[in-house]
N, C-alpha and C positions, 0 to 999 in steps of 0.2 A: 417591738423587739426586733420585729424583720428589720422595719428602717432602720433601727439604730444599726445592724449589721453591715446593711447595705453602706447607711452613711460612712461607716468607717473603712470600710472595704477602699469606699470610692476614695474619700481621705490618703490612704496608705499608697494606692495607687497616684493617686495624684503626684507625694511627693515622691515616689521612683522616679515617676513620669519628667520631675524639676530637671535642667541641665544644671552641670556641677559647673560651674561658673567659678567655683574659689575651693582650696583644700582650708585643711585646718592648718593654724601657727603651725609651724617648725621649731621656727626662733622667734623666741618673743624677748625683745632691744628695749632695756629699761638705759631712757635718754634723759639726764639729769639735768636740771641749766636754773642759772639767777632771774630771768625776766619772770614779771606778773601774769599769769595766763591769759591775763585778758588786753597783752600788749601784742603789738600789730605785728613784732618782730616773734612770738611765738606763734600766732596765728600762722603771718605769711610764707615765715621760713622754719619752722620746724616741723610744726604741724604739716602744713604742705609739703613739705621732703617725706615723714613718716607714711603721708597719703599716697603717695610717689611710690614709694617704696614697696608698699602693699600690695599696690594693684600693680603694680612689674612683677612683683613673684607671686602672683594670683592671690594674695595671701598667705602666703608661706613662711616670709616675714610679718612679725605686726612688733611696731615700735611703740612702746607705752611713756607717755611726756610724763615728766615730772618737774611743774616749772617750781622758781620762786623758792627756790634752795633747799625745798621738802624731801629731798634723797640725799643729798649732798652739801655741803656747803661750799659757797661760789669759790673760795681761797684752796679750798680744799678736791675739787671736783677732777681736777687734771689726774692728781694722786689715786683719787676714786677707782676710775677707768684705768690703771696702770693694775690696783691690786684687788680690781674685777669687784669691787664694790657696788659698782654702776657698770651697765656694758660701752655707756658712751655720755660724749657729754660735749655743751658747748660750752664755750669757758672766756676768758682775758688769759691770756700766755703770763703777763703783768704779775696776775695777781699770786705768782709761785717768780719770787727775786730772783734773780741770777743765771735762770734755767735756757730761758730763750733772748737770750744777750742780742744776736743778729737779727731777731723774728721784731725787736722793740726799736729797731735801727726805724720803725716807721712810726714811730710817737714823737721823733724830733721834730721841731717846730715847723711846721710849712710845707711838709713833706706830702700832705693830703688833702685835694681840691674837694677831692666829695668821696662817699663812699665807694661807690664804681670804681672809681680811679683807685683807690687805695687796696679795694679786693683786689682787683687785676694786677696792681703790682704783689701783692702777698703771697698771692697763686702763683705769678708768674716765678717770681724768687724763689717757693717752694719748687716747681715745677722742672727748674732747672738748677737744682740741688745747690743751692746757695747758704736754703737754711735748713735742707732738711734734715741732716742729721738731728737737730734738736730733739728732732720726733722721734727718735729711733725705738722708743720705748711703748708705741701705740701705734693705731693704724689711721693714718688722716683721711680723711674725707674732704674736706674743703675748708679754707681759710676765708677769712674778711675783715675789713674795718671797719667802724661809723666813721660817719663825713668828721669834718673838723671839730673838736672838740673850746669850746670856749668858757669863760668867768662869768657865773653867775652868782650876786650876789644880793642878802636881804634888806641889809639897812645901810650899804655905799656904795656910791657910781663908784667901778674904777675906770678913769680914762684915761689913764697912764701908769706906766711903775708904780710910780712913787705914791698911788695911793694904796697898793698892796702893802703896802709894809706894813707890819705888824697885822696883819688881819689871816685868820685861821682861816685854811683853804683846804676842802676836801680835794685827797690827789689818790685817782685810782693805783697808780704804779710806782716803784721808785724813779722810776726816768723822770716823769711827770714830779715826783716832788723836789728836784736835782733843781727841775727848770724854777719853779715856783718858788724856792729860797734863794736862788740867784736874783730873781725877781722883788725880793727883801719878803714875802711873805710865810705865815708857819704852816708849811704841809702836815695834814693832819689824814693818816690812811683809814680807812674802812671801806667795805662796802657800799655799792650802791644804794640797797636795801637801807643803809642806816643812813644815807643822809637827812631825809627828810625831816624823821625825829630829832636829828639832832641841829638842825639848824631852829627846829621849831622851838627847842632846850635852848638854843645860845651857845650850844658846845660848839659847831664851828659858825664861821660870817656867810659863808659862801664855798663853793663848789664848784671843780672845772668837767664840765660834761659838753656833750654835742647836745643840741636842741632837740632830736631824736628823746635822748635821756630825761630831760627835765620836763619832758610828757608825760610818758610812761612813766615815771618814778613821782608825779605831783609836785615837781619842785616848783612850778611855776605859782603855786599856791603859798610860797613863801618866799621865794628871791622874786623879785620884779624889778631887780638893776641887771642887764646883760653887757658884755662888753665881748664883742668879736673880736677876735684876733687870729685865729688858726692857728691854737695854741699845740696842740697835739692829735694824734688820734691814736684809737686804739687797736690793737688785733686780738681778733678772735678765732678760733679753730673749733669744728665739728672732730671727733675724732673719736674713736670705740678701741673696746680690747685688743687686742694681737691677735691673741686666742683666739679669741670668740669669732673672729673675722677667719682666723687659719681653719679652725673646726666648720666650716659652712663649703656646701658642694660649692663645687666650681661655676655652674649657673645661677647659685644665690649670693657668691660673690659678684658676680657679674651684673648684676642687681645694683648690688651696691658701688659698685666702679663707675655706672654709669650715671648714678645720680652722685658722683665726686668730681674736684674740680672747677675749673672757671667758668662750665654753665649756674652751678649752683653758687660760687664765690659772685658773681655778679647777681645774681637774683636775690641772694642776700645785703648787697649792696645799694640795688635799687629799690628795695623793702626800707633801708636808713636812710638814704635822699627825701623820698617821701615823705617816711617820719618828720624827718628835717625843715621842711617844709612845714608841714604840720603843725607841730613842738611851737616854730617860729612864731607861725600865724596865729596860736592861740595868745601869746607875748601881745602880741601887736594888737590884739581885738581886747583883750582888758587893759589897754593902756601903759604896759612896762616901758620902763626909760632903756632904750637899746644905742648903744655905742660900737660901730662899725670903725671901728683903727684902717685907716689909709695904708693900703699896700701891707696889712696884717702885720707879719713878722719880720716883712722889709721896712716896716717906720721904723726912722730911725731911734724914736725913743725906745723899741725896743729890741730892733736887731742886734744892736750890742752883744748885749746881754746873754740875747736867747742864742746868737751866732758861736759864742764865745764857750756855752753847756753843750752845746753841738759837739765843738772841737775836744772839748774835752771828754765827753760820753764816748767817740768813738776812739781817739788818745788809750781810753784805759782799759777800750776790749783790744784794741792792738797790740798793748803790754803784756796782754796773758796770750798773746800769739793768734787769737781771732783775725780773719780778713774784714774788720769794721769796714773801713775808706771803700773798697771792695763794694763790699754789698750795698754801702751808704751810696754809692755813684751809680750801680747799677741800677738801683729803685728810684734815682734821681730819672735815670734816662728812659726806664718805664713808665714813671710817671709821666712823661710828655706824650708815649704812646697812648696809655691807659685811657688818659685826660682825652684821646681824640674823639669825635662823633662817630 
C-alpha cells in the first residue's frame, strides 16, 4: 500500500517535473483535398505543411487531412471553404468554370516546362496582383502546378491529331476540353478519382493527366499508350476561410504567413517533378509504348491548332474586359525566369 503511494506520488511528480514543450489545439484546420492518402503529393506537401504548421505554433494549430474527397468533393471543395464547410482546401481552380478565367491563362498549351516553373510563375502572377482578385473570396496560402500534362491512352497510340479523332478523352477543365475538340476528339469531364473505372468500363479511350497523375490514380494499369506533347497544365491553390484566418491572433497568423507563398509554391512543385519522373519510369519498366512529339506544341502538326485555341481562349476573356494578352505575356516572360537554375 506504502509503495503503491509512493509510486504514484513519484508518477504525479514526475509529470509536473515534464517541460511543456507544446500547448493544446487552439484551432483545429479541417484541410479537405482529392489525392489518395497514400500519394506522395499528400504525404510531401500537405501533410508536411500541417507538420510545419504545428510545430511553429508549438501546437497551437493542428490541421486534420481529409484526403480522397471524404469531406468534400474535388468540384465542390473551393465552395466548401468559402461557406466554411471545410476551413481549407487544396483544389484545381478548373474544376469551378468561369471563376479563375486569368489563374487558367496557365493550362494553355506549352506554357509549363515542369512543375517548378509553373509554381513560380502562379505565385509570382498571384503575387503581383495579376490574378489575385479571383481570390477575394478566401485566404490564399500558396498556388502551384504539375509539370506538363499529356495523352494517355488504353487501346491507341496517338501520334498525331488525326488519331484523336473521335476518341473519348477525359479533360480535367473546360480549357483543357476547348483544346482537345479542336484537336477533333470528345472531351468527356470528370474527376480524377473516376477515371480509372471508367476507362476500365470503356466509358472513355484515354485521359489527359501529367505522369505525376497516372501513378497516383493507377492509370498506368490500363492505358499503356502515352503520347507527350505539353498539352497543358494545371493550377492548384491551398487556401482556407477569411474568417477563420481573420479570427486567429496575430502570431497564429503569422504561422501561417510564413508557411505561404513561393517557398511552399515551389516545394510543392518539386514534390510533382519527382512524381513525374516517377509516374514516367514505372511506364517505361513495364513496357508502355511512349511517343515524345518533337518540339511538343511547336510540331507543326500540332501548333496549329493548339496555337489557334490559345488565340481564341484569350480573344474571349478580353471581350468581357479581362487583361488575358496581359497576364498571357506576363507568365510567358516568367516562365523564362522561373525555368532558370
Amino acid at each position: 500500500m506504502i509503495h503503491d503511494i509512493a509510486r504514484k506520488l513519484a508518477l504525479c511528480l514526475a509529470v509536473i517535473a515534464m517541460p511543456l514543450t507544446s500547448q493544446a489545439a487552439e484551432y483545429t484546420l479541417r484541410f479537405a483535398h482529392l489525392w489518395p492518402e497514400s500519394s506522395a503529393t499528400n504525404q510531401e506537401v500537405y501533410q508536411a505543411w500541417a507538420a510545419a504548421v504545428a510545430a511553429d505554433s508549438n501546437g497551437r494549430i493542428q490541421v486534420q487531412i481529409y484526403p480522397s474527397q471524404t469531406l468534400a468533393k474535388a468540384t465542390a471543395s473551393y465552395q466548401a471553404v468559402t461557406s466554411r464547410d471545410v476551413d481549407m482546401t487544396a483544389t484545381v481552380q478548373g474544376f469551378t468554370a468561369h471563376r479563375f478565367p486569368l489563374t487558367q491563362v496557365i493550362e494553355l498549351p506549352g506554357m509549363v516546362p515542369s512543375a517548378v516553373a509553373g509554381s513560380c510563375v502562379l505565385q509570382s502572377l498571384y503575387d503581383e496582383g495579376l490574378i489575385s482578385g479571383e481570390y477575394h473570396d478566401t485566404h490564399v496560402l500558396f498556388l502551384f502546378s504539375h509539370g506538363p500534362g499529356h495523352l494517355h491512352t488504353a487501346r491507341k497510340l496517338v501520334a498525331q491529331p488525326a488519331d484523336l479523332v473521335g476518341l473519348r478523352i477525359r479533360r480535367p477543365t473546360t480549357v483543357v476540353g476547348t483544346l482537345l475538340e479542336a484537336l477533333g476528339a470528345k472531351p468527356v469531364g470528370m474527376p480524377t478519382a473516376e477515371i480509372f473505372p471508367s476507362l476500365e468500363r470503356a466509358v472513355i479511350d484515354g485521359a489527359t493527366l501529367p505522369w505525376e497523375g497516372v501513378h497516383a490514380f493507377r492509370i498506368h494499369e490500363l492505358a499503356r499508350y502515352h503520347t507527350e506533347v505539353d498539352l497543358y497544365a494545371l493550377a492548384f491553390v491551398v487556401t482556407m476561410n477569411k474568417d477563420v484566418y481573420a479570427s486567429m491572433p496575430d502570431d497564429l497568423r503569422a504561422v501561417l504567413d510564413k508557411h505561404s507563398g513561393q517557398t511552399w509554391a515551389i516545394r510543392a512543385g518539386q514534390s510533382f517533378d519527382a512524381q513525374d519522373q516517377a509516374g514516367r519510369a514505372v511506364a517505361v519498366k513495364n513496357g508502355h509504348t511512349i511517343v515524345t512529339v518533337e518540339g511538343g506544341t511547336q510540331h507543326p502538326a500540332w501548333h496549329e491548332v493548339l496555337a489557334g485555341t490559345t488565340d481564341e481562349y484569350l480573344a474571349e476573356l478580353e471581350g468581357q474586359g479581362l487583361p488575358a494578352r496581359a497576364v498571357y505575356e506576363r507568365a510567358r516572360a516568367l516562365g523564362s525566369v522561373c525555368a532558370s537554375p
